[in-house]
Structures are given as structure tokens and as C-alpha cells.
N, C-alpha and C positions, 0 to 999 in steps of 0.2 A: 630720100624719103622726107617728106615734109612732116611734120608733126602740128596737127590741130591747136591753135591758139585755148587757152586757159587749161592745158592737159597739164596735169602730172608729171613730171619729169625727177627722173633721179641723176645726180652727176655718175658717172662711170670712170670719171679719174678725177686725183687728186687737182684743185685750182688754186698752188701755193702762194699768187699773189694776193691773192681776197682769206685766203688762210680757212679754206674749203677742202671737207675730205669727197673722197668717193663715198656715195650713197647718200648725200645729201638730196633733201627735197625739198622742189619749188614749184611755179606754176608760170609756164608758158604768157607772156604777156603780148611778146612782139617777134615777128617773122622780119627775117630780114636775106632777102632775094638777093645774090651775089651772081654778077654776069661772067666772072670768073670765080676760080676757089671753092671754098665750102660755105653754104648758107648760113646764119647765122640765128640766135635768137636772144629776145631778154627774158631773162630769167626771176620770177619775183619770188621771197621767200626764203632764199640761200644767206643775204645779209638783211636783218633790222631796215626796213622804211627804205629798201634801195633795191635796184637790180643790177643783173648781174650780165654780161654779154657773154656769149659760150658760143662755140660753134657747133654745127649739131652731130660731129661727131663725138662730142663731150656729154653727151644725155640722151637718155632712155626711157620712152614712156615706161610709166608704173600701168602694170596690169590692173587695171579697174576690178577688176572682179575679185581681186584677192582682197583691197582694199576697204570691200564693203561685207566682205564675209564675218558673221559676230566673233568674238572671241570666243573660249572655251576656256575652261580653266579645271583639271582634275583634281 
């Protein structure tokens, strides 16, 4: 599955060496097409003023629709 550039993305597992948990969120910057292996992407948002390389079996689009639904508060 390819993932649309500037999506949403949340990590699905821990990235110990950038000191990254699961659930972290970023925003799809760059695709990167691998002729062997898993595809790859960068990731902007996960660290301050940097990105981050993940393979795309390490992120999960965020459901758009949940994201823009208002809060509620009883």
C-alpha cells in the first residue's frame, strides 16, 4: 500500500533509536520506491525541525474523519 504524501501518519511501533514511542504522529513528506524490500517514507513531525525514515510497514494512516470531529466534553 502506498500512503499519499502529506497524510497523517501514526508510528505502530516503538523507533528506539530516535527515542520514538508507538502512536506517535507525523506527516508523510517523501515516498521512497524500493525495487527490492519494503518501501520507504520520511516522516516530518516525530522529531523537532527533522525527519524521520520509517518503512511503511512502521505507520498507519490516521483516520481523517475522526480527526476533525469537535470534541465534546460532559
Amino acid at each position: 500500500m502506498t500512503f499519499p504524501l502529506f497524510s497523517q501518519v501514526q508510528l505502530i511501533q516503538d523507533i528506539p533509536e530516535f527515542n520514538l514511542k508507538k502512536g506517535s504522529i507525523g506527516v508523510i513528506v517523501e515516498y521512497y520506491a524500493m525495487s527490492e524490500g519494503e518501501d520507504g517514507y520520511s516522516v516530518e513531525g516525530l522529531i523537532a525541525q527533522d525527519t524521520v525514515e520509517v518503512a511503511e510497514s512502521q505507520i498507519q494512516l490516521i483516520n481523517s474523519e475522526f480527526l476533525s470531529k469537535p470534541c465534546t466534553f460532559i
